[in-house]
Every structure is written in C-alpha cells, then in structure tokens.
KEVEXLO-346962 format. One record per atom (N, C-alpha, C): x, y, z; residue in one letter. Coordinates in steps of 0.1 Angstrom, whole numbers, plus 5000, padded with zeros to 4 digits. Last residue first. Layout:
# residues N
XYZA/...
//
This chain:
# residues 365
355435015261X/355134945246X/356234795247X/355835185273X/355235075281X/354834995272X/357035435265X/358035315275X/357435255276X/354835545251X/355935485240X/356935355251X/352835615270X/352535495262X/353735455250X/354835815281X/354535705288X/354135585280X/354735995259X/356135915262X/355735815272X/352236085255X/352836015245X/354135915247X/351736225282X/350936075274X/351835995263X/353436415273X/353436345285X/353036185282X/352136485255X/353436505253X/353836395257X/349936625265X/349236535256X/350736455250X/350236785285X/349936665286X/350236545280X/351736985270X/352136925275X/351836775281X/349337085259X/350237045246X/351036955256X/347837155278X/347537045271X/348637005260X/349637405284X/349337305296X/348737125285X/349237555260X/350637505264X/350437405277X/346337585262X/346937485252X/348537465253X/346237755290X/345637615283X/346137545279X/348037995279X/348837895285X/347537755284X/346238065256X/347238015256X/347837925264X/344238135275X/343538045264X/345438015262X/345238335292X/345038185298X/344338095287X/345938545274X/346438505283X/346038395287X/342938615265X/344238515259X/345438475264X/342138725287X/341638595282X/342438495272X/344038905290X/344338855302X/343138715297X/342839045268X/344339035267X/344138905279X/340239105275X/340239035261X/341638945264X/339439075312X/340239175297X/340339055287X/337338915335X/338838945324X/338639045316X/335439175353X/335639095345X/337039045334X/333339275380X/335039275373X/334839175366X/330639505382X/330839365382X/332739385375X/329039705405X/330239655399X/330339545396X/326239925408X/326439785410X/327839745400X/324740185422X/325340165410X/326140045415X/321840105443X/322940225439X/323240115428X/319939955448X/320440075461X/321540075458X/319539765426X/318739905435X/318139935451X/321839965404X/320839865410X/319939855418X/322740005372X/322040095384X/321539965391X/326139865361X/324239855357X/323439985372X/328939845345X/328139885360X/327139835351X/331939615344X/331039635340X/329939685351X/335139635337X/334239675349X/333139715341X/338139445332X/337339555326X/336239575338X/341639345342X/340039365341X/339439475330X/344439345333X/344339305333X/342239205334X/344639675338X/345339575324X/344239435321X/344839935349X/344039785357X/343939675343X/345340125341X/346240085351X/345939945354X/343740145321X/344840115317X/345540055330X/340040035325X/341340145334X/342640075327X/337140035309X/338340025311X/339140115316X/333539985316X/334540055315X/335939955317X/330539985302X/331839885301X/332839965302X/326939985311X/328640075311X/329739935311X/323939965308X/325139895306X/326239965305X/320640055316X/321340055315X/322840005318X/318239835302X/319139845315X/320039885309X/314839715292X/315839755290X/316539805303X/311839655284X/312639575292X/314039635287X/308839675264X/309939695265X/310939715277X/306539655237X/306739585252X/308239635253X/303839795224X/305139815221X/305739775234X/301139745201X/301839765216X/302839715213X/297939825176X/299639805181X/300039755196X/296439765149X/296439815160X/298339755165X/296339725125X/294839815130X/295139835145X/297639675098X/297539725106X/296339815113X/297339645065X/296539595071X/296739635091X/301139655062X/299839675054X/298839595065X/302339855088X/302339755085X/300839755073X/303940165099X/302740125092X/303439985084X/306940165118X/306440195102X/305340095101X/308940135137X/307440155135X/306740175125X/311940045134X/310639965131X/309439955131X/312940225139X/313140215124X/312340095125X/312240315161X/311640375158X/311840345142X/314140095175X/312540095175X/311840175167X/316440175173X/316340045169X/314940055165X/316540445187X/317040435166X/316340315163X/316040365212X/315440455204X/315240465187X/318540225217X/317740165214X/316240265209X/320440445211X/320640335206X/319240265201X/319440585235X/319240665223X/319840565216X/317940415258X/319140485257X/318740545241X/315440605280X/315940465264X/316740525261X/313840745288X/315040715300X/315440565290X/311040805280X/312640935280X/314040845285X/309840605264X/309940595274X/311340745273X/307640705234X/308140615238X/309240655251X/304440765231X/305340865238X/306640685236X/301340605219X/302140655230X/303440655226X/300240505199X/300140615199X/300940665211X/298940205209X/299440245199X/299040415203X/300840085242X/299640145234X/300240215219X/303839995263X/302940095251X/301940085242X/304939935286X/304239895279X/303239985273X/308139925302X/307339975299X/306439925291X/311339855329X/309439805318X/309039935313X/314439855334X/312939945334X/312339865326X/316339685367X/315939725350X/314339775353X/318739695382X/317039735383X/316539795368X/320639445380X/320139505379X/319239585380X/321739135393X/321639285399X/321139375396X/320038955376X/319638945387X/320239085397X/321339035349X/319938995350X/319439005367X/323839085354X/323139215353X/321439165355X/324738835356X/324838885366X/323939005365X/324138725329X/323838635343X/323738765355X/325538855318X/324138905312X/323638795329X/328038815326X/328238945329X/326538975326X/328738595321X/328538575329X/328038715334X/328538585285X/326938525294X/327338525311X/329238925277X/329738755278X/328438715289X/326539095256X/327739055263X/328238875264X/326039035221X/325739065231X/326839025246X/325439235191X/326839115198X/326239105215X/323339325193X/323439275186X/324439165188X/322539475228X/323539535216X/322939385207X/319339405220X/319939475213X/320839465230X/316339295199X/317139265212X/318239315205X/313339335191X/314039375188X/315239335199X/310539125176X/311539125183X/312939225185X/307639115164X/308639185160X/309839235169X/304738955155X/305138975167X/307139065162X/301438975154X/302338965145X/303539045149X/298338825152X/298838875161X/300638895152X/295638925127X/296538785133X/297338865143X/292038845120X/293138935124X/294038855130X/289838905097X/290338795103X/291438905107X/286338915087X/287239025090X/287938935099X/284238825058X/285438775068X/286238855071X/281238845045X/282638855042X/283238835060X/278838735017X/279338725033X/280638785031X/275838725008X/276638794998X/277738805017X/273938395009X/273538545009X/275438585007X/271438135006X/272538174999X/272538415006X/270137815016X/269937995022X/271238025018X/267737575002X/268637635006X/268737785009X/265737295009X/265537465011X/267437465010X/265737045010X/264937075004X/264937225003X/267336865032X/266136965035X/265137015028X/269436715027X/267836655027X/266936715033X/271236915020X/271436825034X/270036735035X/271437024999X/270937085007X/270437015021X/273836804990X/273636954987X/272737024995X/272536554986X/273136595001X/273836774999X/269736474995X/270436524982X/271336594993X/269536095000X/269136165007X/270436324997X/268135894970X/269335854981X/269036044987X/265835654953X/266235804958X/267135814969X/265335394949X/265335454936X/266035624942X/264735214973X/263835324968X/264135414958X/266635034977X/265634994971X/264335064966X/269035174991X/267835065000X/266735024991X/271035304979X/269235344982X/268335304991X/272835114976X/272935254981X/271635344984X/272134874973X/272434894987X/272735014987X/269034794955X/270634854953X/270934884971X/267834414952X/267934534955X/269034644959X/268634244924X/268934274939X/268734364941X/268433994897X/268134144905X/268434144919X/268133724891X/269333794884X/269033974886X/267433534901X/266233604895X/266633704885X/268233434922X/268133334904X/267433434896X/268733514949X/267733394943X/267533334928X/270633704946X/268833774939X/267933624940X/271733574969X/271733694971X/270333724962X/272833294958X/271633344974X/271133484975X/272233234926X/272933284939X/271733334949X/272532844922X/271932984925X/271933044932X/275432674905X/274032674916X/273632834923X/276932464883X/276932634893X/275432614902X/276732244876X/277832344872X/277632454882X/274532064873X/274532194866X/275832234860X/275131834890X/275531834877X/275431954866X/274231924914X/273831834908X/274131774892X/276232064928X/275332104918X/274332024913X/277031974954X/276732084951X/275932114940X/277331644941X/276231684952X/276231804952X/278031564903X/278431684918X/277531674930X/276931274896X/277231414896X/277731444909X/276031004893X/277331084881X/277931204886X/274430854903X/275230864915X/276830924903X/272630784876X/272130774887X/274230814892X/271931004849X/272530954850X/272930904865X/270231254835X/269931134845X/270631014848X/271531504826X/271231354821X/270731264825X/270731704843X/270631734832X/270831594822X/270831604873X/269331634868X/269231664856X/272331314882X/272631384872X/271131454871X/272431144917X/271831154901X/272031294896X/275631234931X/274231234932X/273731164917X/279031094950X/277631134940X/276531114939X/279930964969X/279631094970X/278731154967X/280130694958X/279430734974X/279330884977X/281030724936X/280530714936X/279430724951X/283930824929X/283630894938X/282130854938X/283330744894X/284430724907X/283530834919X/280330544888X/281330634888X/282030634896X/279930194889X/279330294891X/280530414887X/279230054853X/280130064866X/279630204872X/278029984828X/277729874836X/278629864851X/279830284818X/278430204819X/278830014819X/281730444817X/281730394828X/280330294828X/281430564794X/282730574797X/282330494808X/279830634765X/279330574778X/280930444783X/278830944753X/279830824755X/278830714764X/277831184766X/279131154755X/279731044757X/274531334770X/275731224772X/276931214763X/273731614777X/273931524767X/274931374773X/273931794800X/272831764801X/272731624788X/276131924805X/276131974793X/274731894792X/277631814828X/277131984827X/276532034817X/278831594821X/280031734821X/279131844823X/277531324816X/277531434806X/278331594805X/279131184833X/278331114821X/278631214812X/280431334855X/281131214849X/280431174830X/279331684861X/278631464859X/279231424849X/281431864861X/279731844875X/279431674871X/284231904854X/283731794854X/282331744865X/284132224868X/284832144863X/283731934865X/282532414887X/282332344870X/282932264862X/283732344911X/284032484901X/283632434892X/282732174931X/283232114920X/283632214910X/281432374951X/282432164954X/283132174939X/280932584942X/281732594950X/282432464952X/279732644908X/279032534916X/280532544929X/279333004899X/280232904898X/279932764911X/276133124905X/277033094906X/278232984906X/273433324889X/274133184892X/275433204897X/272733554881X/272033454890X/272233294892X/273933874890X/274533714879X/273433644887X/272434134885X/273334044895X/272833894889X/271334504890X/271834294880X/272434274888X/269834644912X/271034644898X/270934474897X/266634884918X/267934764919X/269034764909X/265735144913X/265735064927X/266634904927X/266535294895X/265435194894X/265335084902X/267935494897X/266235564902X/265535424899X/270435454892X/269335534881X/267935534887X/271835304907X/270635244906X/269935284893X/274335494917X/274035384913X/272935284906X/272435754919X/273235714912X/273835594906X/268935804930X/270135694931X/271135704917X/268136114927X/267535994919X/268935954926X/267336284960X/268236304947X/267936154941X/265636504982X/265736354977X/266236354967X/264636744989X/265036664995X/266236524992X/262436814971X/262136744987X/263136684994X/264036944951X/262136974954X/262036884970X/266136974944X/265836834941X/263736834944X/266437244941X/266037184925X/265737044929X/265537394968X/266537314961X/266037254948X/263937704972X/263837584969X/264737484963X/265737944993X/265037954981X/264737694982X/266338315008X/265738165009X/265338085000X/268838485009X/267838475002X/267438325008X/270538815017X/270338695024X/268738615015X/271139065014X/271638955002X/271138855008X/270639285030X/269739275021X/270039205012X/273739365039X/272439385040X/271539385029X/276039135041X/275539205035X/274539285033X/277238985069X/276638955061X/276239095056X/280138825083X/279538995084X/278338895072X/282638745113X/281838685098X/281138775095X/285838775125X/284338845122X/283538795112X/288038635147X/287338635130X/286238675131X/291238685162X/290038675160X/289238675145X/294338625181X/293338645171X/292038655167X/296338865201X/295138735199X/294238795187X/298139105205X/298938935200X/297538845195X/296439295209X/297339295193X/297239135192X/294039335225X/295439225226X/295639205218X/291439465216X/292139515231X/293539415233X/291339605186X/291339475196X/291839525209X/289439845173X/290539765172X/290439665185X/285939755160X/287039855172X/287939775169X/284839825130X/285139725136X/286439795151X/283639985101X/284539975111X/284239885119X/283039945067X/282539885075X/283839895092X/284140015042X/284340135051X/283440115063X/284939775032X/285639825032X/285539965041X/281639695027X/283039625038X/284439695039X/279239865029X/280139855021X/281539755032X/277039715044X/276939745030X/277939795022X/276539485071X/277439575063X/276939665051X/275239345101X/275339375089X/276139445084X/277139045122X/276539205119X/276439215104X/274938755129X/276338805127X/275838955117X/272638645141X/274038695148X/274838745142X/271038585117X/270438765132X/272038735135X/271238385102X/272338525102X/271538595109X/269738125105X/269638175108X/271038305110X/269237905076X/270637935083X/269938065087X/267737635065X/267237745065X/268437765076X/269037415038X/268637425048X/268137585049X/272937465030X/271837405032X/271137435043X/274237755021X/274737675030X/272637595028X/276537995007X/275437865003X/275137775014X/278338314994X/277738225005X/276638165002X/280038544976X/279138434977X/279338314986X/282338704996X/282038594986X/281238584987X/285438885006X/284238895001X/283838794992X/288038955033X/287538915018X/285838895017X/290639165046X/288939115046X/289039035034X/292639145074X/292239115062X/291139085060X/295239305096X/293839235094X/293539225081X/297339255125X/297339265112X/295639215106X/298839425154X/297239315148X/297039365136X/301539365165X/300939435156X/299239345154X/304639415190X/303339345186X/302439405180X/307639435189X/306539525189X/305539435179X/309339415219X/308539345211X/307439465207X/312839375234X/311439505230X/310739415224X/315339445257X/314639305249X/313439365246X/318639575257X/317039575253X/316939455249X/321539675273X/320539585271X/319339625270X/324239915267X/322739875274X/322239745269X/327139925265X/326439825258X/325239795267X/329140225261X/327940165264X/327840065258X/332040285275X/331740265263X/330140205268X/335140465291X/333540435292X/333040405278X/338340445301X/337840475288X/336040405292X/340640655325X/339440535321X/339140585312X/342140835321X/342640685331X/341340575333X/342340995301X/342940905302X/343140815310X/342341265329X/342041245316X/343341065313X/341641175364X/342141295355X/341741235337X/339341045380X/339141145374X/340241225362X/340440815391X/340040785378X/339340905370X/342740715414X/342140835406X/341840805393X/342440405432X/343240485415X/342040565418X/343340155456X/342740285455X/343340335440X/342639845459X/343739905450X/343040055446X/340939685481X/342739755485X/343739785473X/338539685476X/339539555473X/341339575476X/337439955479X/337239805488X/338239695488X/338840075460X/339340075471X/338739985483X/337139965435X/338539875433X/339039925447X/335140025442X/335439865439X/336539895442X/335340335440X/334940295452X/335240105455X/335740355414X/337040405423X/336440315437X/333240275400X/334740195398X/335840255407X/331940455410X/331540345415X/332540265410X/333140705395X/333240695410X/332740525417X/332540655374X/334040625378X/334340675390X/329840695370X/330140585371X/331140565376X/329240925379X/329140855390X/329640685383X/330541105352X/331241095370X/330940995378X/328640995335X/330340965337X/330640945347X/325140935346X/326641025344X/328340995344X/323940635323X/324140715338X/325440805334X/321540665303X/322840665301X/323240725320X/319240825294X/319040565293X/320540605297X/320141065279X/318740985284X/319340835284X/323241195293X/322441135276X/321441055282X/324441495298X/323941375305X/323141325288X/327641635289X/325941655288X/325541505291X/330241635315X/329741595302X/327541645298X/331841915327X/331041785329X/330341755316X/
//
C-alpha cells in the first residue's frame, strides 16, 4: 500500500469509489491489479495572504492659531516608538504622534492678525478713471459746433438749428444752444458713478481698511509649530489559486457544491493546516517571506482535495473524486480523445450544412 500523503485521499479508496460508479451504472472493472487506473492530483486552493504593511515619516509641523496635541501620543524616538499590531491586516489606519517636548506656541509676525492689503498697499483705495467714455454719443462728435473741444470751428450751421436738433442740448464747453449730446452735454464723457469724479474708490479687497484678514495664521495672530510623524498602514493582499491550469468549469461547478472543502484561518505565526496537499504547501510557503515594513499578517485558506483518475478500459471518460460529505463523491467526464471526437464530427456536421446551404442558394438563383 502506498504511503498516505497529507491533503491526498488513499489510492485504495479512491479506486474503490471509481469501481463502486461505474457498478452502479452496470459496468463492474477491477481496478485493483496494476495498470488499470492511472491517479493524478489537481486539488483546488483559493489562499490569500493578507499583510499590514507600514510606514513612518517625520516633519516639521505649522498649523494656525492655538492646536490642542493632548490627543495624539507622544514619542522621542519614532523608529523604536511601538504601536500594537492591528487586529485586521486588510484595514487601514493612521497614527499622528507628536514629539515630546517640540510643541511651541508663538506670535505671528503679522502681530494681530491682520496682513497690509495687497491690492491696495495698505492705502485703503485704488484709482479709477473719473470719467467715462459719454455712452449716447462715445465722444464722437458731443457738439456739432465745437466737438468737445469747448472752441468753435467754424460756423457750419449758423442761422440753422443743428441736425438732431430736438434732441440736443446747449453746449456747456461752447455755448452753443440745442449743439450737443444730451448724455454729455458736449463734454464727451461724463462721470464715473463709481469714485464720482474724484478718480478714487475704495479697494474691494479690504473694504477700505488698508488690512485684509493674514491668512497664515487664520486671523489669529498665534501660531503652534511642533516636530510630528505619521504611522500609516495599508492592507496588502496576495492571492494564491492553484492548480494554475485549472479544471474544466463543469467539473469546478460540480466540486464547488459536492465537495466538503476545508477553511482555515491563520494568524501571524501559526502552524499551516496538516491536511494541505503538499503542492499547495510549496505555493504558500514561497510566499511567506518578510515584506519590507510588515507588522502583521493572516493567511485565509479554502482548499479540496482533487483526484483525476483514468481507466484504459473506460477510453472514452475520466473520473473526477473530491471527499464529500458522506463519503467520496464521482463525477464522469469526457476524455480529451472522446472531446475530439465530437469537436470533429461538429465541424464535419457544419461543413455539411454549410454545403447544403450552398446548393440550395445556387438552385434558387
């Protein structure tokens, strides 16, 4: 009898659960002598080995105002600063830490608060044109007589009134009765609403106080600088699924729901499971290797044992078991041969169709 191999059912009972199928179905075979079955494993594993990876960094810290740090722990060296590992590899988290004895309170350079207006320079207004282009008439021709120029040039229309005469006003720069623009009066432009003429406005970034709020220390006037670091951890996840070719999808259909597959769930530092087949043993243990920054671990794992047996006498199947549970579970499946077998005839059946087709649409042309 063979040596039994962990994750692996006994020879004997497998080809005992292939003799037992196939005399249910009325084709009794000895499958004990040598040569009349060949057994090959393809177990199923689905594993995850989940890691909590971590990283620190170290900075000067500024924050406006007066910043109460009682919550967050002290340190003095960060690097031999412990922290428990996490209770859930997969979830993340972030530690903020403060320095012992870097936490400082100090006076903002603006002194209250208040920073000079940039726009303004601190002199509470800006220029502004105090006139503007006259809107009826754009400066173009304000009084017939004198053009805006307050002179006369001519006398182009005298002993007549001007054109647009019912419109127009007296000229205030020539006096010239019904010559001008009614917007301007013949100016040309007319004063703006905004400084009134005065050619100032007060600045809209200040409001007219020369000082806009310092936004460095938020218009507090105090800032709180201290020496901070960040302990961040990520979840970091490492799939092993295995055979690599995996079966045909009606035979993972079926083992899914016949089989009595095993769980387990591993902690860092635990034993990995005796009853893994030794395949999937190799897979996992070439992936436990210390990750940089690792602080912690678990090792998920879902596996079933897989038997793929062939019988020469039986050509045309294979016989896949699993344990199930209430006993060792048969599934029959084509043979590679007996799949080409009907992938052939297929295409001799379509070859013919397609034959078929062709001579009907040639008689009915």
């Amino acid at each position: 009898m063979a040596e039994a191999v962990p994750g692996r059912l006994p020879g004997d009972d497998i080809l005992q659960a292939v003799e037992r199928h196939l005399s249910g179905r009325g084709t009794p075979l000895d499958l004990g002598a040598p040569g009349s079955a060949r057994i090959t494993w393809h177990s199923i594993l689905d594993g995850e080995i989940i890691r909590s990876l971590e990283t620190r960094s170290e900075g000067h810290r500024e924050e406006p105002g007066r910043v109460d740090l009682s919550g967050r722990p002290e340190y003095t060296s960060l690097a031999g600063h412990r922290v428990p590992p996490p209770s859930d590899p997969a979830r993340g988290e972030k530690l903020e830490l403060v320095r012992a004895g870097s936490a400082r309170e100090q006076t903002c350079e603006c002194g209250n608060g208040r920073w000079r207006c940039q726009l303004c320079r601190g002199s509470k207004r800006r220029p502004c044109e105090p006139t503007r282009p006259c809107a009826a008439c754009r400066g173009t021709d304000p009084c017939v007589r004198c053009h805006g120029t307050g002179h006369p040039r001519g006398h182009p229309y005298a002993g007549r009134s001007a054109p647009g005469a019912d419109e127009r006003v007296d000229c205030v720069r020539c006096g010239r009765p019904r010559a001008a623009c009614p917007g301007c009066a013949g100016r040309g432009s007319t004063e703006c609403a905004d400084c009134r003429g005065n050619g100032f406005v007060d600045c809209e970034d200040c409001g007219g106080k020369g000082t806009v709020r310092h936004e460095v220390c938020a218009g507090t006037g105090r800032l709180t600088s201290w020496t901070g670091a960040v302990i961040e951890r990520r979840g970091d996840t490492d799939r092993v699924r295995l055979p690599e070719e995996r079966p045909p999808f009606l035979v993972r259909q079926w083992a899914e729901s016949s089989g009595r597959w095993r769980e387990a769930v591993l902690d860092d530092g635990e034993k990995l499971p005796a009853d893994l087949d030794p395949a999937h043993v190799k897979a996992i243990v070439a992936r436990l290797g210390r990750r940089e920054g690792e602080v912690a671990r678990r090792v998920v794992l879902r596996h079933l044992p897989l038997a793929r047996v062939e019988v020469p006498a039986d050509p045309d199947r294979v016989f896949y078991l699993v344990p199930g549970r209430s006993g060792n579970e048969v599934f029959p499946y084509p043979s590679p041969q007996r799949i080409r077998h009907f992938l052939k005839l297929g295409s001799a059946v379509a070859a013919v169709a397609l034959l078929v087709l062709v001579l009907v649409l040639a008689l009915t042309r």
